[in-house]
C-alpha positions in Angstrom: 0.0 0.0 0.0 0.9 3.6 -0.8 -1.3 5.2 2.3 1.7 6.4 4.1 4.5 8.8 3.7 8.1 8.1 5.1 9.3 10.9 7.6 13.1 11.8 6.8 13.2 15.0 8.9 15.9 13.5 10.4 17.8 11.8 7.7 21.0 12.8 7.8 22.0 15.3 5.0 24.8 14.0 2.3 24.8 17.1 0.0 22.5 19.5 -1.8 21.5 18.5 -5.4 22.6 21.5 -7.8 20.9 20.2 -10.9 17.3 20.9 -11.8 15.0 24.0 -11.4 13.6 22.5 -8.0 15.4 22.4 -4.9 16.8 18.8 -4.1 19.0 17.3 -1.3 20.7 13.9 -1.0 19.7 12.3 2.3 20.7 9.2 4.4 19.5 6.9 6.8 20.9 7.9 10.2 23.4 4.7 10.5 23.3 4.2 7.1 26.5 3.2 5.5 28.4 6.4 3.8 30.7 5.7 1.1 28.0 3.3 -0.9 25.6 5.2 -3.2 23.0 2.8 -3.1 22.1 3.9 0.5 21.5 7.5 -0.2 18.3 9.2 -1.6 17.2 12.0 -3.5 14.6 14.1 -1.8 12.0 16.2 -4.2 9.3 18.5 -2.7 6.5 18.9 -4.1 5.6 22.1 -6.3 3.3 24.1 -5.3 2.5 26.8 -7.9 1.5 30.5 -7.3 -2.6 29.9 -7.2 -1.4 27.6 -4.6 -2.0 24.1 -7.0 0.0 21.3 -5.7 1.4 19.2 -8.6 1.3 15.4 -7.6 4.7 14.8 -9.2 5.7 12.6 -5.8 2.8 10.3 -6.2 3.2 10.2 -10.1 7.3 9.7 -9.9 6.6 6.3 -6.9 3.6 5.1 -9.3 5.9 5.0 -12.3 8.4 3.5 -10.2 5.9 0.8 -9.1 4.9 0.2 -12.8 8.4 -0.5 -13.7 9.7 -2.9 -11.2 6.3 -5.0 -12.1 7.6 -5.2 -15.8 11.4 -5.5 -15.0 12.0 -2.1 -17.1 15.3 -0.9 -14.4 14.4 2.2 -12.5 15.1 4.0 -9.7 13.2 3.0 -6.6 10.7 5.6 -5.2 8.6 6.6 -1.8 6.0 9.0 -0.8 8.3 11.0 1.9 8.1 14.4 4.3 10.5 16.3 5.2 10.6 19.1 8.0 6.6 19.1 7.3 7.0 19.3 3.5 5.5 16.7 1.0 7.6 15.2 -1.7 9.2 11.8 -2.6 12.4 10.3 -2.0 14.5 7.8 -4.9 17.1 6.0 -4.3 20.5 6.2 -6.1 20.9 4.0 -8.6 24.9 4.7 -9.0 26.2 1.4 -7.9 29.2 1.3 -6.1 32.3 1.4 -8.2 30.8 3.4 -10.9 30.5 7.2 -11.9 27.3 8.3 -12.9 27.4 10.5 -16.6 24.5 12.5 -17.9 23.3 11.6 -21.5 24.1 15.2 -22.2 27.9 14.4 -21.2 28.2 11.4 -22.7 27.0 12.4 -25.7 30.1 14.9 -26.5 32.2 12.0 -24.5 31.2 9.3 -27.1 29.9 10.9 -30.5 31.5 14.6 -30.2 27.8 15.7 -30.2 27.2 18.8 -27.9 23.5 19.4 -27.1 23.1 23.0 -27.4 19.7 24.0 -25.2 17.1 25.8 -27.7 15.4 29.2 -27.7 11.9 28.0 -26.9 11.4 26.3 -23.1 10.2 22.7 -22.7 11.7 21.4 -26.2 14.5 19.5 -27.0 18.1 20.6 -27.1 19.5 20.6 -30.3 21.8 17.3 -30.7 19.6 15.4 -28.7 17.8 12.6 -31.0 16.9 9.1 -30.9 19.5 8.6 -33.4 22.5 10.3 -31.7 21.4 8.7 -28.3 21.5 5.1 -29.7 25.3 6.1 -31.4 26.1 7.1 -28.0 24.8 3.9 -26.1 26.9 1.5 -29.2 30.0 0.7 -26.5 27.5 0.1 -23.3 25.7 -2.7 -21.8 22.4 -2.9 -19.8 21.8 -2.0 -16.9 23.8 -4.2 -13.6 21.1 -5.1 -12.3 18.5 -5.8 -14.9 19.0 -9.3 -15.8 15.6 -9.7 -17.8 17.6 -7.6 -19.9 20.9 -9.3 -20.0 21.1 -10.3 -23.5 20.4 -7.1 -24.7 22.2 -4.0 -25.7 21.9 -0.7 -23.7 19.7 1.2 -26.9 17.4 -1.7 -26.2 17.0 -0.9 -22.7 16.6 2.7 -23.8 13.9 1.3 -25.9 12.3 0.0 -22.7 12.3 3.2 -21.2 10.4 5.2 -24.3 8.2 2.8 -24.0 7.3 3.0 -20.5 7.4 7.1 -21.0 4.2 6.4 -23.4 2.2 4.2 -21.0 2.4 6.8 -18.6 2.8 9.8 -20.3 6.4 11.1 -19.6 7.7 13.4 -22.4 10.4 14.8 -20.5 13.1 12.3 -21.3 16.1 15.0 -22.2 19.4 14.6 -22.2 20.3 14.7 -18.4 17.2 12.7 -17.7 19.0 9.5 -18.6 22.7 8.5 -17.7 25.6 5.7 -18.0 27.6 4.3 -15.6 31.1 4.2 -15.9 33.5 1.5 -14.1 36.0 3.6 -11.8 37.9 0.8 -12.0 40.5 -0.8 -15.1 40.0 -4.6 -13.3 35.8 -3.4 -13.9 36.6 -2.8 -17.9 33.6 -3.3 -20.4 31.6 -2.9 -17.4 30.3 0.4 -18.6 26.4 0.6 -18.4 23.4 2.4 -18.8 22.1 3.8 -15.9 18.5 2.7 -14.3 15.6 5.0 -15.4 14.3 8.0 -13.3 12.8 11.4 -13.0 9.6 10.2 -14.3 7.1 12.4 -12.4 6.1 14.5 -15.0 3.0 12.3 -16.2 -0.4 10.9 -15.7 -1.0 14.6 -15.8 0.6 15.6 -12.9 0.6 19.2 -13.4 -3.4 19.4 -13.1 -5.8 21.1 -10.9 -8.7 18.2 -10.2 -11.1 20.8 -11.8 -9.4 20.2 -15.1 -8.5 16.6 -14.7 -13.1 16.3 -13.8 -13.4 18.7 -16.8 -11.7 15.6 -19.0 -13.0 12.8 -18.0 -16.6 14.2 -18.3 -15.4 15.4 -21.8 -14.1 12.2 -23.9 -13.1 13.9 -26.7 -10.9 16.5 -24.4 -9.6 13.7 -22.7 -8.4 12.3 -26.0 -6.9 15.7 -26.9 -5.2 15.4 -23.8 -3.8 12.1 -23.9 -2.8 12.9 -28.1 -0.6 15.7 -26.9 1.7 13.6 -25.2 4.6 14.5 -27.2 8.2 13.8 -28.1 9.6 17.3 -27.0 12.5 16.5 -25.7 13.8 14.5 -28.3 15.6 16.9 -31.4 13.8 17.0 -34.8 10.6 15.2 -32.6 8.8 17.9 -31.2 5.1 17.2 -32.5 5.6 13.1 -32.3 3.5 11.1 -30.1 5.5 9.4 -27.8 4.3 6.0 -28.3 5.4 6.4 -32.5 8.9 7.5 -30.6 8.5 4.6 -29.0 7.5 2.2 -31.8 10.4 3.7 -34.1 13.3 2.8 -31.0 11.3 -0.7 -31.0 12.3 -0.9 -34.5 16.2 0.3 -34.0 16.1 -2.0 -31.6 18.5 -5.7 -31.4 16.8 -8.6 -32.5 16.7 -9.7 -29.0 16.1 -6.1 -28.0 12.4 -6.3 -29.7 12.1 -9.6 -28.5 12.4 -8.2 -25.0 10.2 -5.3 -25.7 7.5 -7.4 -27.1 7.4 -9.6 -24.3 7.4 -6.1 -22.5 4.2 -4.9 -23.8 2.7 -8.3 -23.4 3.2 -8.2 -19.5 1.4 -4.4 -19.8 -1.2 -5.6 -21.3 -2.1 -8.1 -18.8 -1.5 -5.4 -16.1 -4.0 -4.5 -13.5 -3.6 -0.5 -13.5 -6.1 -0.2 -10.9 -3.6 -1.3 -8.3 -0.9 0.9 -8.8 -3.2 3.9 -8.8 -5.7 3.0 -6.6 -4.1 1.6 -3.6 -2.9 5.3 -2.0 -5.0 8.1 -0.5 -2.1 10.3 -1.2 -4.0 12.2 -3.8 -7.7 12.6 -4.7 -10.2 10.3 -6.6 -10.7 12.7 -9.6 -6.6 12.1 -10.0 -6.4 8.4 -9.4 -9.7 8.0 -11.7 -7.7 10.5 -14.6 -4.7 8.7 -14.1 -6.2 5.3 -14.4 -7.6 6.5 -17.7 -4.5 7.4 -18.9 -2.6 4.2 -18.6 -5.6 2.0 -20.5 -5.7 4.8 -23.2 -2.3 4.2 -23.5 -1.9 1.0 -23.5 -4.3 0.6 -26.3 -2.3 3.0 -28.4 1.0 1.4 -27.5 -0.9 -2.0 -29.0 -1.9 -0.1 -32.1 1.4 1.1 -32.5 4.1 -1.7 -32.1 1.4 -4.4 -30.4 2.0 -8.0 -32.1 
C-alpha cells in the first residue's frame, strides 16, 4: 500500500542537489552506511504553484516506479516522503558502487562529439539530442547491472524500454540529463560500462493538473483524448510534434533482435497489467486524479498496441 508517507526530517543530509529547477537534497538513513551510493536518496518536494495548486509529481514519480519494477524495465526506486513538514518523494541512487554516474548530455560529446546546445523556446529539446544520436552514443555500453531480464540485450534496447514506458504513462520529459551511464571507476571493472536505471519520471499521468481540469476531461471524452494525443516527443531533437508512443515504436524498430524480443514480451506483460492497483491503492491524492490517471494508462496501453502491439 501507498497510504503512508516516510518521515526523513531526520535523515542525515549528504549534499545539496545542484541540478534541476527545484530544490533537491541527497539524504541518508541515520546509520546508514556512507561511502555506498546505493544507500542515499534523493529528496524532491513537491511544487506548489503560485494559485497555490500542488502538482502530484511525488505520487506520479513512486507510481511510475511501481509500474516499472512489475515489468522488470530498471528504475530508480521511489517513496512517498516528508521532510521538515513538507510533501515530496524520495528515490534512491541508482549509482552502484564502483561506478561514476554521466548524464546523457555528457556522454553524448564524450562518445559521439555531439554537444546538445539548449534551444530558444522552453520545454523542447536541445539541439543534438535525438533518438538517433542517443542510440550512437549507447553502441560501446551494456544494460543495466542489475537488470537481468535484460541481460542479452544492448543498452539502446534498454533505452527502448524506457520510451516505452514514458508512453504508457505519459512522460515526455526524457532529455538529455534525464538518462545517464555508468562508468567503471575501476580498469579490473573494464567493459563494465552501463546504462544507468531510469528515473525522473514524475512528470506524467497529468501531474501538473488542478482536479477541476483533470473532472473537466474525464466528463469530456473527446478533451480527454486531446489530452492524452498531446503527449509528445519534446524533448527529443527533430521530434517535437511526435507522439510518444510512434517514438517509441520507431526505438522498438532500431532496436537488437533480441532487444524487440524483449520489448515485445514487455508490452505483453502491460497488457495483462491491473492498472487499478498501482493507482488505486494510495489516498495520497484525490479520486478525480487516481480516476484521470487510471484513464490514462488504459488509453495508452491501447495505443501502444496499435502502434508496435504483435
Amino acid at each position: 500500500m501507498l497510504t503512508g508517507r516516510t518521515d526523513v526530517s531526520q535523515w542525515d543530509l549528504v549534499r545539496v542537489e545542484t541540478r534541476g529547477a527545484s530544490a533537491k537534497v541527497w539524504i541518508r538513513e541515520p546509520g546508514g552506511p556512507s561511502g555506498v551510493p546505493e544507500s542515499d536518496w534523493l529528496f524532491k518536494p513537491v511544487t506548489v504553484h503560485r494559485n497555490g495548486t500542488t502538482q502530484v509529481g511525488d505520487w506520479t514519480e513512486v507510481v511510475a516506479s511501481r509500474i516499472s519494477a512489475a515489468v522488470s524495465v530498471p528504475s530508480a526506486e521511489a517513496q512517498l516522503a516528508v521532510r521538515g513538514g513538507t510533501q515530496g518523494v524520495i528515490l534512491r541512487n541508482v549509482r552502484p558502487n564502483g561506478f561514476d554516474m554521466v548524464t546523457g548530455r555528457l556522454a553524448m560529446l564524450d562518445e559521439i562529439h555531439v554537444e546538445t546546445r539548449d534551444s530558444r523556446r522552453q520545454q523542447t529539446a536541445s539541439i543534438g539530442h535525438s533518438l538517433d544520436n542517443v542510440r550512437r552514443t549507447l553502441e560501446r555500453y551494456g544494460p543495466p547491472p542489475s537488470a537481468q531480464s535484460w541481460s542479452t540485450c544492448e543498452a539502446f534496447d534498454v533505452f527502448g524500454g524506457y520510451l516505452l514506458l514514458d508512453a504508457l504513462i505519459g512522460n515526455g520529459d526524457r532529455h538529455e540529463q534525464n538518462w545517464s551511464v555508468l562508468r567503471a571507476q575501476s580498469s579490473s571493472n573494464a567493459g563494465a560500462d552501463a546504462l544507468a536505471p531510469a528515473y525522473d519520471m514524475e512528470a506524467s499521468l497529468g501531474f501538473q493538473l488542478a482536479d477541476e481540469a483533470r473532472l473537466a476531461r474525464l466528463r469530456d471524452p473527446a478533451s480527454f483524448e486531446a489530452f492524452v494525443r498531446k503527449g509528445f516527443a519534446r524533448r527529443f531533437h527533430g521530434d517535437l510534434q511526435t507522439p510518444l508512443v510512434d517514438l517509441a515504436a520507431r526505438a522498438y524498430r532500431m532496436c537488437s533482435i533480441a532487444g524487440r524480443s524483449r520489448i515485445e514480451a514487455l508490452i505483453d506483460d502491460i497488457a495483462r497489467m491491473n492498472f487499478a492497483h498501482f493507482v488505486e491503492s494510495t489516498n495520497a491524492v484525490s479520486e478525480v486524479a487516481r480516476s484521470f490517471a487510471l484513464k490514462v494508462l488504459e488509453s495508452n496501453e491501447r495505443r501502444i498496441q496499435d502502434a508496435i502491439g504483435n
